[in-house]
Rosetta silent file (secondary structure, phi, psi, omega in degrees, C-alpha in Angstrom):
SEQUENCE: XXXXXXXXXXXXXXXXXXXXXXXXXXXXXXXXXXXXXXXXXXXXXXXXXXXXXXXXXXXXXXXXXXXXXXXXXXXXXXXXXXXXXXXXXXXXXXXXXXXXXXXXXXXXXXXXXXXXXXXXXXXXXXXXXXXXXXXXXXXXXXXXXXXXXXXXXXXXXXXXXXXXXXXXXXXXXXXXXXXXXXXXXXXXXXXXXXXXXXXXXXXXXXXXXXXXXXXXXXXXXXXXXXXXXXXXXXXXXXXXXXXXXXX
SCORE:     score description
SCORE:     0.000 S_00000001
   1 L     0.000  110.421  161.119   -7.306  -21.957   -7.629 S_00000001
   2 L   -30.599  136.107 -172.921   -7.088  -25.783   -7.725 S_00000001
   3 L   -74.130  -19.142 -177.426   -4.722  -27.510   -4.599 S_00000001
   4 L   -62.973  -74.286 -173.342   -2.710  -29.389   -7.719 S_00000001
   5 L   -47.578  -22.540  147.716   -1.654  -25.660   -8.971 S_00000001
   6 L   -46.635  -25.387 -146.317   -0.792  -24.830   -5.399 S_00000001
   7 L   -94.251  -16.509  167.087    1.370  -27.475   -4.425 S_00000001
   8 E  -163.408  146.875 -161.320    4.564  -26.015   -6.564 S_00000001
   9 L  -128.728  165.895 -173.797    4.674  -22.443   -8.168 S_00000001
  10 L  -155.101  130.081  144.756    8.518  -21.703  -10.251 S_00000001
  11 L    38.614   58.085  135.285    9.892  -18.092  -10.551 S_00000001
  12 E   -46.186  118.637  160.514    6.696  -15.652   -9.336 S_00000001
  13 E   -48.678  118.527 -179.986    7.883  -11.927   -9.385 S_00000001
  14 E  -160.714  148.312  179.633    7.778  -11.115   -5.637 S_00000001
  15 E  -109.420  156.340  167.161    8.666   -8.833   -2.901 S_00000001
  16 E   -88.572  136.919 -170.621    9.307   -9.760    0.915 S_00000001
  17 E   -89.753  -38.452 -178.467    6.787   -7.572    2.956 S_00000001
  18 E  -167.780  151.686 -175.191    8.229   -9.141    6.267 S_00000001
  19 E  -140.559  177.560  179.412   10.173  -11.775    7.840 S_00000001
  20 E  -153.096  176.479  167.536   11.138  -13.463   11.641 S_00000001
  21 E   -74.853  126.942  177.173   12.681  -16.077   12.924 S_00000001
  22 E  -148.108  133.241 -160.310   11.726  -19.750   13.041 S_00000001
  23 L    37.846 -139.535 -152.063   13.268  -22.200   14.997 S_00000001
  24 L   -83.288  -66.993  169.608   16.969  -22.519   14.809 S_00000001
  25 L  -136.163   57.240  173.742   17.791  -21.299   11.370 S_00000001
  26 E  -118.480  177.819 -168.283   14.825  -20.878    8.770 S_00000001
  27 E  -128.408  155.774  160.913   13.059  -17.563    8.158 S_00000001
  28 E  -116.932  113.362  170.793    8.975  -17.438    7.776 S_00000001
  29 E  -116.696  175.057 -174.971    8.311  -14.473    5.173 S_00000001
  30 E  -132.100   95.293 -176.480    5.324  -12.840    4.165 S_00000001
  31 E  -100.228  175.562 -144.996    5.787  -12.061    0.596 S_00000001
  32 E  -151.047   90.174 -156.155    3.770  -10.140   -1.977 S_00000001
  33 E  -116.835  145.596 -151.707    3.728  -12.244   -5.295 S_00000001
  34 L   -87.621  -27.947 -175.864    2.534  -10.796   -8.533 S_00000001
  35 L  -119.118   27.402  162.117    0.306  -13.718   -9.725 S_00000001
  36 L  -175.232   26.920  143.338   -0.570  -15.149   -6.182 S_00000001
  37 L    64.366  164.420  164.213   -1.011  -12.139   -4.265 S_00000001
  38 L   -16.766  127.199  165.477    0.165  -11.938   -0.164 S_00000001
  39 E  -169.597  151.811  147.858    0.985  -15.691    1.143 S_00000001
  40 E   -87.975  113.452  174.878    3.506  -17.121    3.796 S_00000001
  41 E  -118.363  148.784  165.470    6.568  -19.043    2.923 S_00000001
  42 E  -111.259  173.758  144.289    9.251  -20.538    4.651 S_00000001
  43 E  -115.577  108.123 -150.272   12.366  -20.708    4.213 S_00000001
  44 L   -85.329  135.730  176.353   14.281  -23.446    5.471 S_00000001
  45 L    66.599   43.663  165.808   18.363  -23.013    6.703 S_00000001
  46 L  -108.978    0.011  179.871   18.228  -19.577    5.279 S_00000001
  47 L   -87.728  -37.626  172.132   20.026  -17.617    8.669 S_00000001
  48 L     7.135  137.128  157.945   22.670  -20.644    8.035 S_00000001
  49 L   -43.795  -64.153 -155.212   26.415  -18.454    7.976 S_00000001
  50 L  -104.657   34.742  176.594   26.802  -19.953    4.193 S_00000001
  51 L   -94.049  155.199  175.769   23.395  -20.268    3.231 S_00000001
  52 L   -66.538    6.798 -164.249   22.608  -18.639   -0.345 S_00000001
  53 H   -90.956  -56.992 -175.633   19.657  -17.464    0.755 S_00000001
  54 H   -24.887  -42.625 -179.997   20.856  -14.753    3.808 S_00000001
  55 H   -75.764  -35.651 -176.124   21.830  -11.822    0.806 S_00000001
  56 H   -90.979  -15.112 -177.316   19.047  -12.406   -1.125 S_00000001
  57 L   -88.836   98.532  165.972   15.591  -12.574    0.865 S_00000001
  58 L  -137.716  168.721  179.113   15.725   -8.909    1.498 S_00000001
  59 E   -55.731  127.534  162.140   12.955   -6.061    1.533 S_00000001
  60 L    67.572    7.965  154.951   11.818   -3.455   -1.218 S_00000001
  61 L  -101.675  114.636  173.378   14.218   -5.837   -3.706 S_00000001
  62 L   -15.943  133.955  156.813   12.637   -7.640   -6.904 S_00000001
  63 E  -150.959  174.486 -179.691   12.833  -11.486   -6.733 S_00000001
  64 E  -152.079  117.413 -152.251   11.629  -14.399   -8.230 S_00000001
  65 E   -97.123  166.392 -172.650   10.395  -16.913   -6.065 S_00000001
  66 E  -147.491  102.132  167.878   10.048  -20.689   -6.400 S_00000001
  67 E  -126.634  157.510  174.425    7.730  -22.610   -3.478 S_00000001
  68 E  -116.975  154.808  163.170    5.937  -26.216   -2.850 S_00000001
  69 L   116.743  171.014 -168.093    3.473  -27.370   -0.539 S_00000001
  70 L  -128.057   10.278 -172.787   -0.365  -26.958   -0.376 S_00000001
  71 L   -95.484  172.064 -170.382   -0.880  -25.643    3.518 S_00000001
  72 L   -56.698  -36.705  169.367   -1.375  -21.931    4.758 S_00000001
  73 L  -109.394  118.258 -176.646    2.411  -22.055    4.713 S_00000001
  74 E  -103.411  146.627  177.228    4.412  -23.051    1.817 S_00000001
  75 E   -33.532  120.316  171.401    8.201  -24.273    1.091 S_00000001
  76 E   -69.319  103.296  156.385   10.734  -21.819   -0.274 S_00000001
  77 E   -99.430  -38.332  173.714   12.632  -24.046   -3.021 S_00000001
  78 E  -165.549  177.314 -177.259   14.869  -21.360   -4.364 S_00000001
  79 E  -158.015  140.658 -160.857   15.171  -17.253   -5.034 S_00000001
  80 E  -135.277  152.748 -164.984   17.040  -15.074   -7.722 S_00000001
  81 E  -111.339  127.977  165.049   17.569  -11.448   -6.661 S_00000001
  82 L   -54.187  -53.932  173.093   16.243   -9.190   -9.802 S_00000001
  83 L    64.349 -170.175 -167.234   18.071   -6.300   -8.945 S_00000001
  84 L    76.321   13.338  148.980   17.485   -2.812  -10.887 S_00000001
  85 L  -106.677  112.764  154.859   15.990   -1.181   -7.613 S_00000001
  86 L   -39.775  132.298  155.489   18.061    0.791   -5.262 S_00000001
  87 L   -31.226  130.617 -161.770   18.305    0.823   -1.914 S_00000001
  88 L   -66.589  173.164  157.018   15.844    2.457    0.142 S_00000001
  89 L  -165.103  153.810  171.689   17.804    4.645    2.480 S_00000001
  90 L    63.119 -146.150  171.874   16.663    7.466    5.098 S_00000001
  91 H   -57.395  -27.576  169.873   12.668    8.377    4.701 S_00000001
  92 H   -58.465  -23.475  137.975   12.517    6.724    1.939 S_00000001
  93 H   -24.524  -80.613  162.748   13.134    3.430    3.927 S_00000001
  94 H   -19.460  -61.522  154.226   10.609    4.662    6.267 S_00000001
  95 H   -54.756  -73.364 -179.031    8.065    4.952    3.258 S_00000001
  96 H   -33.629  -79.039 -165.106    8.625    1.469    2.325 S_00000001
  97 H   -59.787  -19.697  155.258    8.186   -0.084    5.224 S_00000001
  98 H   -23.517  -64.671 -154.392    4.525    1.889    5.552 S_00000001
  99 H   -85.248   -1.241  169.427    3.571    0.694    2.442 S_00000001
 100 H   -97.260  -21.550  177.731    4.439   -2.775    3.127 S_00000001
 101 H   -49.935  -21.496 -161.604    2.670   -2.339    7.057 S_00000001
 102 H   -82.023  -33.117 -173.893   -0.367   -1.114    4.743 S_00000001
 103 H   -53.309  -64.802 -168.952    0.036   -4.239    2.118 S_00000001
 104 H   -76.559   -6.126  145.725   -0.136   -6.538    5.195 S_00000001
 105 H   -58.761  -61.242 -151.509   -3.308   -5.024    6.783 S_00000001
 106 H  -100.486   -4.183  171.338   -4.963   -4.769    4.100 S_00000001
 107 L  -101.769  168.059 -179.813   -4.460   -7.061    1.626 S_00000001
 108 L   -77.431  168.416  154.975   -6.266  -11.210    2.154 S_00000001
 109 L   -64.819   85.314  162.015   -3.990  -13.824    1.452 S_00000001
 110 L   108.849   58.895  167.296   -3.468  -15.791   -1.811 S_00000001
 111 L  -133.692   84.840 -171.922   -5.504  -12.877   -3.335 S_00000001
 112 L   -38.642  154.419  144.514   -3.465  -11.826   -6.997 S_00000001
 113 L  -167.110   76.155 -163.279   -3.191   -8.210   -7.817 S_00000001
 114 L   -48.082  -42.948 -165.101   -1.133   -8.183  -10.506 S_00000001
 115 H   -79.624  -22.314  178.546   -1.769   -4.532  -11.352 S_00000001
 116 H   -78.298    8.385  169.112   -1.373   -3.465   -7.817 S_00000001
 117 H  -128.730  -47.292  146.600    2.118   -4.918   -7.464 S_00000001
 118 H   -35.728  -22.942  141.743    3.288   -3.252  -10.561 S_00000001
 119 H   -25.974  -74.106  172.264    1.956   -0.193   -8.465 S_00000001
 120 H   -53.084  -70.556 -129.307    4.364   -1.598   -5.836 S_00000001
 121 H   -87.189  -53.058 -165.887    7.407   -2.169   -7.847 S_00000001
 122 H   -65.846  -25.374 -178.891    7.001    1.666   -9.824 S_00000001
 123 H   -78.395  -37.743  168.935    6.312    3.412   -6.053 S_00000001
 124 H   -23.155  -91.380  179.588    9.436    1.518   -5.411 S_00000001
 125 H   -20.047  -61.530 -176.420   11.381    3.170   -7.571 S_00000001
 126 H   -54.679  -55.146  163.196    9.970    6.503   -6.887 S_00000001
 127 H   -39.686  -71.698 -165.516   10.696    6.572   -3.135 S_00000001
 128 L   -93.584   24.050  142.535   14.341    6.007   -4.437 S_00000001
 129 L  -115.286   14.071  172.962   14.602    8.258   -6.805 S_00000001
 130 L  -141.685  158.958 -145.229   12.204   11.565   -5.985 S_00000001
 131 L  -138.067   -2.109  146.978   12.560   13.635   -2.993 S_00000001
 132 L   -85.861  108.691  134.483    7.991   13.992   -2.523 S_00000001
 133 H   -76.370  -12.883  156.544    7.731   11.524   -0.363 S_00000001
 134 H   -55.656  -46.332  163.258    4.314   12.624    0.364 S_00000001
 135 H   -59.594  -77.557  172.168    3.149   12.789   -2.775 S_00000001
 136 H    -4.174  -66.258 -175.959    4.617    9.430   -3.717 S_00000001
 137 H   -56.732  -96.065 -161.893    2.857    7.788   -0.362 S_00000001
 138 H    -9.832  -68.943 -160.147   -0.598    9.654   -1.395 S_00000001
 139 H   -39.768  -48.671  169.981   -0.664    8.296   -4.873 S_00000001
 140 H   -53.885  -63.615 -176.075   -0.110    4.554   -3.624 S_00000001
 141 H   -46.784  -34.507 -169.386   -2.525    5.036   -1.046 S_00000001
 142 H   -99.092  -26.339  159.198   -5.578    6.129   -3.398 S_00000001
 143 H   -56.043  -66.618 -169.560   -4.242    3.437   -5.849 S_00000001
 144 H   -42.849  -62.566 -173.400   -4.161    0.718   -2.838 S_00000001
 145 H   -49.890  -62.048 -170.244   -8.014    1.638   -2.024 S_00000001
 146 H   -56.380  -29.979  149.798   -9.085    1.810   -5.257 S_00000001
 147 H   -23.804  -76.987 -178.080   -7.456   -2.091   -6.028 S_00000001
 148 L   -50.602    0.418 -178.197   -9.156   -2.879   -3.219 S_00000001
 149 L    88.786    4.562  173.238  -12.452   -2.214   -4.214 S_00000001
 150 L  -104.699   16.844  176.519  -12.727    1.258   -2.361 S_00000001
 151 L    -5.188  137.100  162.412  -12.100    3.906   -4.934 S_00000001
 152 L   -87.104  157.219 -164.220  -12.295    7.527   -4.115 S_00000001
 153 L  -115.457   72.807  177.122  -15.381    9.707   -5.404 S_00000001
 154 L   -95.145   -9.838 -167.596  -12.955   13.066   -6.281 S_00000001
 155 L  -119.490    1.272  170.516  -14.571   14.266   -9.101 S_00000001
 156 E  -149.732  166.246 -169.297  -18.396   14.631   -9.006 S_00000001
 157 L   -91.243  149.070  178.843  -20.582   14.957   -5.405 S_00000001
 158 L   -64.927  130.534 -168.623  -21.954   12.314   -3.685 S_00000001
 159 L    81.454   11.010 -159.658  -25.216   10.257   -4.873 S_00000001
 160 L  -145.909  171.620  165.596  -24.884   12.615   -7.934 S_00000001
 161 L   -44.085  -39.627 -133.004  -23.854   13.907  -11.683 S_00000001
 162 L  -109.370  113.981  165.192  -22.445   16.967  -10.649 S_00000001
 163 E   -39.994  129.082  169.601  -19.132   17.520  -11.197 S_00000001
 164 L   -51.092  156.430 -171.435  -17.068   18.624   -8.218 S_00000001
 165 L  -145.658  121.558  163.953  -16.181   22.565   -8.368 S_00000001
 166 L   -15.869  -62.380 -145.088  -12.556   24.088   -7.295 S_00000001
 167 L   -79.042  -12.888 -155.277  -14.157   27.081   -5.963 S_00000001
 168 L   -89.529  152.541  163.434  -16.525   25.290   -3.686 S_00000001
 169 E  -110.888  154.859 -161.074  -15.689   23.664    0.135 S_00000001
 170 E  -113.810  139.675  163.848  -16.755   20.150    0.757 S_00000001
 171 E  -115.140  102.620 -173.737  -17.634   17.534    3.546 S_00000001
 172 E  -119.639  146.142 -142.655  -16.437   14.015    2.307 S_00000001
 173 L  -112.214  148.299  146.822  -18.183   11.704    4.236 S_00000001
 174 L   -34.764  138.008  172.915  -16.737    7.692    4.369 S_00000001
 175 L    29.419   35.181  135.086  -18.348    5.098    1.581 S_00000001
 176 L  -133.430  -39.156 -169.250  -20.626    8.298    0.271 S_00000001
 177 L   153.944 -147.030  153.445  -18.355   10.807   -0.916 S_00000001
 178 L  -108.137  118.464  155.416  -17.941   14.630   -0.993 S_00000001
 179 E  -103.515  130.549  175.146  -21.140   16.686   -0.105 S_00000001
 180 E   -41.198  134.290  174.798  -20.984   20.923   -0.722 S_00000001
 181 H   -63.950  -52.992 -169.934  -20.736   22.557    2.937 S_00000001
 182 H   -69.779   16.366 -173.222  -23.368   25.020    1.689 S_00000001
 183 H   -81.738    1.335  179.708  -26.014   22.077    0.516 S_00000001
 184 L   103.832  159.466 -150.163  -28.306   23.374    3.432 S_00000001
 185 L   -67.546   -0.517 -156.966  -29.039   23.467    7.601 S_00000001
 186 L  -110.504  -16.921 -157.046  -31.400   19.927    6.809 S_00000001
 187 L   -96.538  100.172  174.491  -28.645   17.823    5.133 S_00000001
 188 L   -57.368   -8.139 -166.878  -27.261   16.013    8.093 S_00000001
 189 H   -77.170  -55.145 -158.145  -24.071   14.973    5.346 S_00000001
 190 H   -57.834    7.452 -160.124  -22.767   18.656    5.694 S_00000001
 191 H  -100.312  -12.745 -170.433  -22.449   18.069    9.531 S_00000001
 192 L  -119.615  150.698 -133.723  -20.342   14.728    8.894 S_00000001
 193 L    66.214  163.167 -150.779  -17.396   14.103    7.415 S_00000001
 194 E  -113.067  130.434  175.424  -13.921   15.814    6.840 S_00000001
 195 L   -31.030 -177.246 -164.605  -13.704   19.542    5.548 S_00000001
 196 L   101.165  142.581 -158.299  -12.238   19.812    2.186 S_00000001
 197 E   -89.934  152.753 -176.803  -11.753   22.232   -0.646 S_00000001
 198 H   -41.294  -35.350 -161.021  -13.110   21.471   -4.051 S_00000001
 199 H   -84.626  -24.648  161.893   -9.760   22.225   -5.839 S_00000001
 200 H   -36.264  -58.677  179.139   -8.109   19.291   -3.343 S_00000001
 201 H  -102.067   17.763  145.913   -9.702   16.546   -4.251 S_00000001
 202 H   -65.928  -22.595  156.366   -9.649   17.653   -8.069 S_00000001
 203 H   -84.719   -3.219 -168.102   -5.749   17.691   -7.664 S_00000001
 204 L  -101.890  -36.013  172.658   -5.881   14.544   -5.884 S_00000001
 205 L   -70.297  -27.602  174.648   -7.765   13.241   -8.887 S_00000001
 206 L  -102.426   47.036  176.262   -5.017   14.115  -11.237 S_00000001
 207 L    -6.509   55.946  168.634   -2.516   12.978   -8.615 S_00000001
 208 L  -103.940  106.665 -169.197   -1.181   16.620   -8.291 S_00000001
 209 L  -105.300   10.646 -168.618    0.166   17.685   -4.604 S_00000001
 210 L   -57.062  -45.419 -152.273    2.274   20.527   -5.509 S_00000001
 211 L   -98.973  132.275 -177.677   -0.009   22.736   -3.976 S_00000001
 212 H   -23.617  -61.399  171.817    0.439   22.947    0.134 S_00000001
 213 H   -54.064  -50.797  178.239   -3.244   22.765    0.624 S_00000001
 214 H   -51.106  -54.919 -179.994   -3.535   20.382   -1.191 S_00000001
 215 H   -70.698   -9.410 -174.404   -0.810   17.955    0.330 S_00000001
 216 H  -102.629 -104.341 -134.736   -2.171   18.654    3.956 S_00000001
 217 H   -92.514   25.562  133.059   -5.706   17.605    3.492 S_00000001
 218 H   -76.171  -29.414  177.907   -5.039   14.852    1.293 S_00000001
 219 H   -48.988  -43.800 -175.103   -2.769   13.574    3.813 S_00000001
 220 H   -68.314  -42.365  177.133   -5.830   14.301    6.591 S_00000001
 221 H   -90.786   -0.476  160.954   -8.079   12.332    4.227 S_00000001
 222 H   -76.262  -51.339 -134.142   -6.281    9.401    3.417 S_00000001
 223 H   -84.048  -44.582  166.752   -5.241    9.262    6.831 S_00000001
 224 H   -53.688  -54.259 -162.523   -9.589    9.150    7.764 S_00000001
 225 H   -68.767  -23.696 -165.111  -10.143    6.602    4.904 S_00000001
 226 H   -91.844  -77.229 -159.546   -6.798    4.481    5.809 S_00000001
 227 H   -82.750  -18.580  137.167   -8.218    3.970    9.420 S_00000001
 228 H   -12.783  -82.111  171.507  -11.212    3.320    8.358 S_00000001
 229 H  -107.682   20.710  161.787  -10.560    0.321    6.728 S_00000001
 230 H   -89.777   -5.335  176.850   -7.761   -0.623    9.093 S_00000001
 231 L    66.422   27.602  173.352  -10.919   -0.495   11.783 S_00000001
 232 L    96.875   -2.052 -175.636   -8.695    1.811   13.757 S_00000001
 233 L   -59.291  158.988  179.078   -5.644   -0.139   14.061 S_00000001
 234 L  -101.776  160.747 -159.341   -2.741    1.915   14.382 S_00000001
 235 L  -128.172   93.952 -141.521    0.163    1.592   12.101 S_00000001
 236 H   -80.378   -6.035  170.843    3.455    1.857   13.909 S_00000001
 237 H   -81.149  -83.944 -156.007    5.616    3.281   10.463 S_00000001
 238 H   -30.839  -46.760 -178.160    2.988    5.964   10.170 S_00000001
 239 H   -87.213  -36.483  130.269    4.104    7.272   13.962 S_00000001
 240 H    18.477  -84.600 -158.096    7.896    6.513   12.944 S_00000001
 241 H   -69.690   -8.513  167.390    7.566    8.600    9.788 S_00000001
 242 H   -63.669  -74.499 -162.498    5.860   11.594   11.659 S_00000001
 243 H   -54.723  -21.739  173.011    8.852   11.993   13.609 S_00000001
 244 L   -94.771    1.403  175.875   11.261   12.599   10.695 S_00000001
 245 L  -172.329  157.678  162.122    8.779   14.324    8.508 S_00000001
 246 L   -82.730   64.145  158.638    5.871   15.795    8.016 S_00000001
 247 L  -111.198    0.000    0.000    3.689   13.119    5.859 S_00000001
């Protein structure tokens, strides 16, 4: 992207992932823009008592942003609130902010993913309107890898053709896959990697969690694959949302 097409952008779709305080009364956010991906803006005067700004730069709500400048951090010129999401409220809060702690690990900066913030905006929704919050989180999460260039390998065995089987149990290993428990005592794979049954990640492929077993080790294997490529950091919503729920 050319520094001319940088230096002022007009009414990007975008959500704020997170914001603080800077200096007396401007905000620094770290928004999530549909056509210019994760970047830091400021916004100048916006804690101001009567600035127009204070209602609308808020979290998990649609906006459409307007900034200048060509540095890592660029100028807020104005923001229109979208509306047509609800409020998050209770775990569903909780969820959000996860999925924006995961957005701000993991995605680079002023790196689009248009389809992955349409992602965002429909997982929105869902969180305030469906009562799985587990499922919901899962779904994003194997969407978020797969964006990212990590896709999961749920339907055929690792290095190979062969279609994954219900009946069978599994060892899926990090960046190789699932290998059959039973592939024999020489295949160092079955010794590595996280248990799991065949029909798991075949509902996982068809983003179905209905069944208990199911939602408990997908949770255990995003939750391997997640820290993974967080390099082990820990993710302070993720211990949050344990205490109120089991996701």
């Amino acid at each position: 992207m050319s520094s001319a097409s940088k230096q002022r952008i007009q009414n990007d779709p975008a959500f704020v992932l997170h914001s603080y305080p800077f200096r007396e009364t401007s905000l620094i956010l770290d928004v999530f823009s549909r056509s210019h991906g994760r970047l830091p803006v400021m916004a100048r005067g916006a804690r101001r008592p009567r600035s127009a700004l204070r209602g609308v730069l808020m979290s998990f709500q649609p906006l459409l942003l307007s900034w200048f400048g060509k540095g890592e951090v660029r100028t807020l010129h104005s923001a229109e609130w979208q509306g047509g999401q609800p409020y998050l409220q209770g775990t569903a809060l909780m969820c959000g902010f996860y999925l924006n702690e995961l957005l701000l690990n993991l995605l680079v900066r002023d790196d689009p993913h248009e389809q992955l913030f349409d992602y965002y905006r429909a997982t929105l929704h869902r969180l305030a309107h469906e009562t799985d919050h587990a499922a919901t989180l899962r779904c994003f999460e194997k969407h978020l890898l797969q964006e990212l260039g990590y896709a999961l390998a749920l339907e055929h065995e690792a290095g190979s053709a062969k279609a994954i089987s219900g009946e069978l149990c599994y060892r899926y290993a990090v960046e190789r896959g699932a290998v059959p428990m039973d592939s024999g005592p020489d295949d160092g794979a079955t010794q590595a990697g996280l248990p799991v049954l065949g029909k798991t990640l075949l509902d996982m492929a068809a983003d179905d969690y209905a069944d208990p077993v199911t939602a408990q080790q997908s949770k255990q294997l995003m939750r391997m694959l997640l820290n993974h490529h967080l390099g082990g950091k820990k993710l302070h919503t993720r211990e949050l949302i344990k205490d109120l729920q089991k996701i």
